[in-house]
C-alpha positions as CSV (number, residue, x, y, z in Angstrom):
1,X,81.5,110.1,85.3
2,X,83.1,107.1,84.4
3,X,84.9,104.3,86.7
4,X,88.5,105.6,85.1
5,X,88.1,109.1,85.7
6,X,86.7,109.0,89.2
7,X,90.3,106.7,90.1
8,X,92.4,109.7,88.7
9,X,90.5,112.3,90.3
10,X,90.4,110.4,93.5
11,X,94.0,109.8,92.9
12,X,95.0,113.6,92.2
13,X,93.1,114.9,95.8
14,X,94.6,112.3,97.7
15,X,98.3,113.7,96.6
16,X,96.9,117.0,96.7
17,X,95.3,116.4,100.2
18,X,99.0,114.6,101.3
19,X,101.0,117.3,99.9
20,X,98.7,120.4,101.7
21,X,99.6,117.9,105.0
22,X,103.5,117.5,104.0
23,X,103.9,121.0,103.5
24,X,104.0,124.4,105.3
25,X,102.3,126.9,103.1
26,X,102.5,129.0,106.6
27,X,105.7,131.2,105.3
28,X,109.0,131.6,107.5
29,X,108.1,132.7,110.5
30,X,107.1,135.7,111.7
31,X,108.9,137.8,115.0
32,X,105.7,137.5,117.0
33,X,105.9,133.4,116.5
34,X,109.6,134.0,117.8
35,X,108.8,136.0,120.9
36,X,105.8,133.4,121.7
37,X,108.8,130.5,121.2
38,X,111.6,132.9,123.6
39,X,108.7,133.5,126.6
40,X,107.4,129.9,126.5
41,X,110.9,128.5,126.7
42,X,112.7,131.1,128.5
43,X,113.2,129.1,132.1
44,X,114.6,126.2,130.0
45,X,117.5,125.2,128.6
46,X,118.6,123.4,124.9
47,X,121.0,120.9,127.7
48,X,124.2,121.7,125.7
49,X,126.3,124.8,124.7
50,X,125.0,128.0,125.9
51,X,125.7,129.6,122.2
52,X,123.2,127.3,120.9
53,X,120.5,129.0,122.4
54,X,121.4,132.2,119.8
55,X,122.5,129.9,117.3
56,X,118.6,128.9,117.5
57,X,117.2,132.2,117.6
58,X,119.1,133.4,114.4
59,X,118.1,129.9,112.9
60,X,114.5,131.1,113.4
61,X,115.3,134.7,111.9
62,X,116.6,133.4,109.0
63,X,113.5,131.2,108.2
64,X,112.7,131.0,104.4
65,X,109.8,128.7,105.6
66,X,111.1,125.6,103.3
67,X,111.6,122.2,105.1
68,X,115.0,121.0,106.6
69,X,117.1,118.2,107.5
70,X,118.9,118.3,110.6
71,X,122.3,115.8,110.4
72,X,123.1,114.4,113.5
73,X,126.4,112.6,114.8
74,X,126.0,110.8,117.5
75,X,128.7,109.3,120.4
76,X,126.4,107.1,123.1
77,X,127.5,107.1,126.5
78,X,129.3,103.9,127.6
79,X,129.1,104.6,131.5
80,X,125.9,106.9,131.8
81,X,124.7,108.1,134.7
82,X,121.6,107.1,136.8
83,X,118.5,109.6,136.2
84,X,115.4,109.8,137.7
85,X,112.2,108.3,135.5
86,X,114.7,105.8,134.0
87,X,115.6,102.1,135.0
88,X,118.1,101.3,137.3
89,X,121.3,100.8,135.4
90,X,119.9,101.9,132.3
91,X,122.2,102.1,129.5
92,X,122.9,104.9,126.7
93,X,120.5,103.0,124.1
94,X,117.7,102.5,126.6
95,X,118.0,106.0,127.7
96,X,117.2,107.6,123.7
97,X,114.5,105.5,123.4
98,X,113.1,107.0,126.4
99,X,113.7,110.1,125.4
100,X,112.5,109.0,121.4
101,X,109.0,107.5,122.8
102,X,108.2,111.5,122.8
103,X,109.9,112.1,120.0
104,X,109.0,109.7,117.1
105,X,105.0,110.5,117.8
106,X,105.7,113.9,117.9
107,X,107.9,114.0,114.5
108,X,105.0,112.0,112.7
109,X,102.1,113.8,113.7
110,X,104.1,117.1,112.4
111,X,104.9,115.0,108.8
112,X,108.5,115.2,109.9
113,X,109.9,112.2,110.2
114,X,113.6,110.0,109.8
115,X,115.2,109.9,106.7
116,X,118.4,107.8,107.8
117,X,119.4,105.9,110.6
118,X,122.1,103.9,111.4
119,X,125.1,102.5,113.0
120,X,129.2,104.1,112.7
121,X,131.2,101.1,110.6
122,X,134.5,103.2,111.4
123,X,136.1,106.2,112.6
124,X,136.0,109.1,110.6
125,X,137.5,109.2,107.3
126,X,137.7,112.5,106.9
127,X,137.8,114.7,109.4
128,X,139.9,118.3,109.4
129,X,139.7,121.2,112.0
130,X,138.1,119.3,114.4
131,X,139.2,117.7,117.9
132,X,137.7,114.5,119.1
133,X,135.5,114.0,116.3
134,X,137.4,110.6,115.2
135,X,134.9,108.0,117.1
136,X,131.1,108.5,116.7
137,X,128.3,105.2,117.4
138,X,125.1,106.1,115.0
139,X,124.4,108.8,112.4
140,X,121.1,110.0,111.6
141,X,119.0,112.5,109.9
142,X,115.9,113.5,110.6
143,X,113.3,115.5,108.0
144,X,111.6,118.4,109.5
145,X,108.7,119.4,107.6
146,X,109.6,123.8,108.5
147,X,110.6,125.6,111.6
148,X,107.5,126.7,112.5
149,X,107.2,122.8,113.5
150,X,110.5,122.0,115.0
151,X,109.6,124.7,117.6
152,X,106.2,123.3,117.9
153,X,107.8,120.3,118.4
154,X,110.7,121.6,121.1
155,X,107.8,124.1,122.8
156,X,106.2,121.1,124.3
157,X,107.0,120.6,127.8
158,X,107.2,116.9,127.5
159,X,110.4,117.5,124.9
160,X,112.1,119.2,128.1
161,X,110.8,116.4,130.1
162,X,112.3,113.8,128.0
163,X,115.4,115.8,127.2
164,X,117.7,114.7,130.1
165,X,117.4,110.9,128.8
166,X,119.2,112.1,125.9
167,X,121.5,114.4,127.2
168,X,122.4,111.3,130.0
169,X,122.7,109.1,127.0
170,X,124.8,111.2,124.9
171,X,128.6,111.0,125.0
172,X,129.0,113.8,122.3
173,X,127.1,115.3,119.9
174,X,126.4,117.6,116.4
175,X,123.6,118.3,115.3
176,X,122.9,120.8,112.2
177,X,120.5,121.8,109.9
178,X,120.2,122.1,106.0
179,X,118.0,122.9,103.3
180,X,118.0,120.6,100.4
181,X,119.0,121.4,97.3
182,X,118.4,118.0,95.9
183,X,116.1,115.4,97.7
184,X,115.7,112.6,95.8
185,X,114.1,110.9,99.2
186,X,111.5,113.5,99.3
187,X,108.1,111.8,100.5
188,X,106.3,114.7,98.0
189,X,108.2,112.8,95.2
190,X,108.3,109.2,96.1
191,X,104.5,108.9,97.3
192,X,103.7,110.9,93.5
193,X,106.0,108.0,91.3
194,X,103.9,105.8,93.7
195,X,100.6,106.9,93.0
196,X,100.8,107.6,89.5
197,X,101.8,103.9,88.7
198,X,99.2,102.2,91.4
199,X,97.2,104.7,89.3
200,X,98.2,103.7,86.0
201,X,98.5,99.9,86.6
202,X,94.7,99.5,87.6
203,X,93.8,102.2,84.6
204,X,95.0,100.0,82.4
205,X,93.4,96.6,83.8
206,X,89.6,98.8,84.1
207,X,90.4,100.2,80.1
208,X,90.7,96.1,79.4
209,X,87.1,95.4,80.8
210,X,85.5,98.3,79.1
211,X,83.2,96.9,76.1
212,X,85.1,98.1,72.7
213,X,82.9,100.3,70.5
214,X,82.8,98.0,67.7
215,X,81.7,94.8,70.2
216,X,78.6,93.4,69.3
């Protein structure tokens, strides 16, 4: 096999090999995955709305087993209070990066990971049907890669651990989850244009050393 051909095979199983990782082939999930979830999280709560506990479950019910992005607006806490495991006089943004330590690692390892962060430039600009939503600090969203994994992810007793520093950082919250119809920041499409040029580009520079067939 020659130099050329052993680059684009080696270049096809590394995005296959990426891709099998990126993805959930598992299917949505299952009611016995949902029971496991409900027992091993049954003494704890979400720290917010008690509805969002159901609003969870039928989240779960209604898996198609496709990856999501959950859109969060966020509102940090100007006078937070003191909580234990946290420095003295901590403040909101040292708070969710205590509670984000847990987080980020576990988002990564999972293939889920952010898609945009950032800081609020203004007040809403459009805003209907909703009270004191006019003010929010940071937006973000967050790529999950199905939710078989964001429950693998909020199963873990170090989540629940690390929960309060967000709730304690938090002055108000929403956080909800879609399914993409277009993605053009997919990591499945990005890392492919990527690979197929690297690919291409050093193709073409070993086609240049090859010795032509008519070289003497």
């Amino acid at each position: 096999m020659t130099s050329r051909r052993k680059l684009w095979l080696g270049s096809v199983l590394l995005y296959a090999l990426f891709v099998s990782w990126y993805t959930d082939f598992g299917g949505p999930l299952t009611e016995e995955e949902i029971q496991a979830f409900i027992v091993k999280t049954q003494d704890r709560d979400l720290g917010g709305d008690p509805s969002a506990r159901g609003a969870l479950l039928e989240f779960l019910r209604n898996d198609t087993g496709q990856q999501f992005l959950m859109l969060n607006a966020v509102d940090l806490a100007k006078n937070p209070p003191e909580i234990e495991g946290a420095p003295p006089d901590a403040d909101a943004e040292t708070l969710i990066d205590l509670y984000m330590e847990h987080m980020i690692p576990a988002l990564l390892s999972r293939a889920s990971h952010p898609v945009v962060v950032g800081k609020s430039v203004a007040d809403s600009l459009d805003l209907l049907g909703i009270e004191g939503a006019e003010e929010w600090s940071d937006g973000a969203i967050m790529r999950y890669r199905s939710r078989r994994t964001f429950i693998d992810i909020i199963g873990n007793p170090e989540f629940y651990e690390r929960h309060d520093f967000k709730i304690a950082g938090l002055e108000k919250t929403i956080a909800y989850p879609i399914e993409p119809r277009i993605h053009l920041g997919d990591l499945r499409l990005l890392f492919g244009l990527f690979l197929l040029a690297a690919t291409a580009l050093i193709d073409a520079r070993l086609a240049r050393k090859e010795p032509r067939a008519d070289s003497r």
